[in-house]
N, C-alpha and C positions, 0 to 999 in steps of 0.2 A: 308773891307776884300778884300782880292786879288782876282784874278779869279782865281789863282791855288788853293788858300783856297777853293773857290767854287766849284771848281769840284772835290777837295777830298771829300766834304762833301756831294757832289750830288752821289757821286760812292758810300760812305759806304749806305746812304739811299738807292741807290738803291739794291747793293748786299743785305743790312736787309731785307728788302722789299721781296726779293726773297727767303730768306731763312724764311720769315714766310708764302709766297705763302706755301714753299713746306710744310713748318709742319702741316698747312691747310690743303693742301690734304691729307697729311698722316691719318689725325683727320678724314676727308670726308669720307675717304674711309675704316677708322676701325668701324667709327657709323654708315656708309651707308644712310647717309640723311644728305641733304643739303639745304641752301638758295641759292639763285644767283638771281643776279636783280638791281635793272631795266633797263631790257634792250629798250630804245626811241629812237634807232638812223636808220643806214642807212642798205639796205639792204645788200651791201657790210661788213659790219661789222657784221653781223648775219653769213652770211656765212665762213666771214674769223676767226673771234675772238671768237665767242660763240658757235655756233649748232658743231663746231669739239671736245672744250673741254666739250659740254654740249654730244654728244654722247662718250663719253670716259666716262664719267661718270656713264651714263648709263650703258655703255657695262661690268662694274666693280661691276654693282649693284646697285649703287645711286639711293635714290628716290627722286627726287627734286622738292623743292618748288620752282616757276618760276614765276619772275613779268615781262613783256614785250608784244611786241605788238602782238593781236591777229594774225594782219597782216602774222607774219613770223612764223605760227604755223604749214603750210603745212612741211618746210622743217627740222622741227623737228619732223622726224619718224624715224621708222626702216627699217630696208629692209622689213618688212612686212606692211608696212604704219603705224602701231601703233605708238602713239605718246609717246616719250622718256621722257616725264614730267611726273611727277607722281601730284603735284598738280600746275595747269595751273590760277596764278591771271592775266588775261588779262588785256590789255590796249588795246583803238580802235585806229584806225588811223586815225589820226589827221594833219597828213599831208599836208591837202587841205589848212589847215589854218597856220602851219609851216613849215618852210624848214629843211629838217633832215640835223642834221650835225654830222657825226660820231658817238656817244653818248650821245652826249653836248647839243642837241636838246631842246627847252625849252617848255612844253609841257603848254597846255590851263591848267585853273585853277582844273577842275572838277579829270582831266586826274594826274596832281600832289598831287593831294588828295589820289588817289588811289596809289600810289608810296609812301608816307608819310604813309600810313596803312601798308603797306607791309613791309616800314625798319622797321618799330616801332615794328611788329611782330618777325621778322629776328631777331636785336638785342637782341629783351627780349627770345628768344630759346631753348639759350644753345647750340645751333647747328650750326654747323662751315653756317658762312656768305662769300660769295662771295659779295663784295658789288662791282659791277663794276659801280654804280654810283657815285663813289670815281674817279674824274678826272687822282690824280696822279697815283691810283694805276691801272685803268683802261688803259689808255695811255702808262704810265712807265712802270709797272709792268706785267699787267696782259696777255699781245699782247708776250711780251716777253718770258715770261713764257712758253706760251704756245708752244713753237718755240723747247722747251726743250724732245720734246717727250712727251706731254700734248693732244694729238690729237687722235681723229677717226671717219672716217666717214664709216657710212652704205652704202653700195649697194643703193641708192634710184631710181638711173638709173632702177629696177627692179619695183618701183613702179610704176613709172610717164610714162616710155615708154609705149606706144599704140599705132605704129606703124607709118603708113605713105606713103609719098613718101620717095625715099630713099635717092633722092638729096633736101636735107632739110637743111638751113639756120636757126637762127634765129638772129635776129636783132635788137638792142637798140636803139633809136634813142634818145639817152640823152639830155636834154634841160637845167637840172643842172647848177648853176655855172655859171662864168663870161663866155663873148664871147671868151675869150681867157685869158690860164693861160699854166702855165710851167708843170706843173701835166698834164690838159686834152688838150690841146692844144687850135688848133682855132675851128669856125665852121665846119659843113659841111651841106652840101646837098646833105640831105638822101636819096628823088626823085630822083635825080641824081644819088647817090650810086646804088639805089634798079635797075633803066634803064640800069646801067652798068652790073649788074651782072643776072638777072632775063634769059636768054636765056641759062646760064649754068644750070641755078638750076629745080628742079620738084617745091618747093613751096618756098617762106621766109617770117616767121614769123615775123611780127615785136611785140615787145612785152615789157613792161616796165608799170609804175605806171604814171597813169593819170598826177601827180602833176609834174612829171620828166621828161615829155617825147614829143616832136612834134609830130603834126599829122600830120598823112602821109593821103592823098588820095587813095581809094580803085582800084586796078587796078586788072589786070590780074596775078595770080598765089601769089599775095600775101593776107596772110590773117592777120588782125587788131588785135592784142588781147592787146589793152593798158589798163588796168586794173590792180584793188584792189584786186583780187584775185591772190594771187602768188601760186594756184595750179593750175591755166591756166597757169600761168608764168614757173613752172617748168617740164609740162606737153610738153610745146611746146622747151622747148631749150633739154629737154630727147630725144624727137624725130628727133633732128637737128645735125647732123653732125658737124658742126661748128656756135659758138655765135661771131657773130661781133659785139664790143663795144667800144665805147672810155674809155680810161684808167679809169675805176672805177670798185668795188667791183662785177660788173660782171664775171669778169674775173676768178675769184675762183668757178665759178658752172662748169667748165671743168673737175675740181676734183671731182664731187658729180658724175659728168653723164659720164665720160673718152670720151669725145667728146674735137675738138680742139677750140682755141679760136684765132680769130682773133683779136688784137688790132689797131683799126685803128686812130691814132695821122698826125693832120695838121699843121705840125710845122719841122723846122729844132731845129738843135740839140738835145741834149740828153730829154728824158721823164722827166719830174722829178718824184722826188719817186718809179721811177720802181724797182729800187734794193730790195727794201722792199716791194712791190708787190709780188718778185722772192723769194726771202727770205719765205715770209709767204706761196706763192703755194708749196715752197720745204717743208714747215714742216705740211704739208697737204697729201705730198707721190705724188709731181709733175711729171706724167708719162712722157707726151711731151713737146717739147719747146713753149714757147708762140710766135707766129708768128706776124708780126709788118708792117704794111701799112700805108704809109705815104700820098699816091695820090690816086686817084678813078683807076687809070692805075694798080696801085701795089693792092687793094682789087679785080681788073679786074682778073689780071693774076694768085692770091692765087686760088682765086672759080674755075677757070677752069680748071688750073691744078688738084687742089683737086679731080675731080670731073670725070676726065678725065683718073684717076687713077685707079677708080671705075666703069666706063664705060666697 
């Protein structure tokens, strides 16, 4: 078969695909009850792909059945911290023992049993299935979809803020991934980042999951929260002015808390994948631009100016 055979027949699949997303939600939201699951992947993809159309759903009425990680249950609330799940099949995190990869994540055996109960439920229903454990339609379809005005976030900024200093960082120190790739660039040192910027700031969080993240050494005005609880996680980048992160799914909690994001990239040339980054924070209701540091000089002079403004 040709390649142009191939890509006629990858566009009708995909446009089908999209035209039974939509008759799906249509169905969703005339019965008001739904599956969706399982979600085993990354915390960036929670933020960007699922908790915007899982509150849309809610916000419409939906009562949803939810298989995925207990992990990302904080940032599924309302603006009054209520959780937006009507019934919650958890999964724990298991992280320690695999590397999350988007969705594709391969989870221990105990943890796939409980995923295998959940479709086997789903399917026998009756009741419209979101299966975004479906590779193509999760990847192809459903990222896409959602792009279409499928989206809504709560106020959570109301929940998690509890105040502070009022020159507040916080900061990923991702360990993720190869030493260097065209998506998140090269290393850095973090030590060195945090010494460069700490005289501008009142505190900076450093804050991320144990399995993902360098340890930084305790010093003066920064405080440690690398942890499995992502309501310390959300708690401290609520209260932070700006999240410094290497280009990953961090970058979309700007939108939950209207705080700005620094991305800081060690590499020349272009990001890869940032357009689809930009893309998915636009259909999220992206207020500011995403700011972009490429040296310890250029994350130097973002903070001070920031900060100097608010002075």
């Amino acid at each position: 078969m040709r390649i142009s055979d191939l890509r006629i027949k990858y566009r009708f699949r995909l446009y089908f695909n999209l035209l039974l997303a939509k008759l799906k939600l249509v169905r969703t939201l005339m019965v008001r009850k739904c599956y969706y699951g399982p979600f085993k992947g990354e915390f960036g993809h929670i933020l960007a792909h699922n908790a915007p159309f899982l509150m849309y759903l809610h916000k419409k009425g939906v009562k949803i059945t939810y298989c995925g990680l207990q992990l990302h249950a904080p940032i599924l609330v309302d603006e009054n911290g209520k959780s937006i799940i009507h019934d919650f099949r958890p999964l724990r995190d298991f992280f320690a023992e695999v590397t999350p990869d988007m969705n594709e994540s391969v989870p221990p055996p105990d943890v796939q049993q409980e995923i295998i109960k959940f479709e086997k439920e789903a399917k026998a229903s009756g009741y419209p299935f979101w299966n975004i454990g479906d590779k193509f339609y999760y990847w192809d379809i459903h990222r896409e979809f959602l792009t279409y005005g499928h989206t809504y976030l709560y106020n959570i900024r109301k929940v998690y803020r509890t105040g502070g200093p009022a020159k507040a960082v916080a900061l990923f120190p991702r360990s993720k991934g190869a030493a260097y790739s065209v998506n998140n660039g090269g290393p850095w040192d973090y030590e060195l980042l945090i010494d460069s910027i700490k005289s501008f700031v009142e505190k900076i969080y450093v804050v991320g999951h144990p399995s993902q993240s360098f340890e930084i050494r305790p010093q003066e005005k920064v405080e440690l929260c690398i942890t499995a609880d992502n309501a310390v996680i959300l708690e401290k980048c609520a209260n932070s002015e700006v999240i410094i992160t290497p280009h990953s799914g961090a970058v979309y909690l700007s939108e939950y808390f209207k705080n700005e994001i620094l991305l800081i990239y060690n590499g020349e040339g272009p990001i890869g994948n940032v357009w689809n980054t930009l893309r998915f924070k636009k259909s999220l209701g992206a207020e500011k631009e995403m700011a972009i540091a490429r040296t310890y000089d250029q994350v130097t002079s973002f903070i001070k100016n920031k900060f100097n403004e608010k002075a």
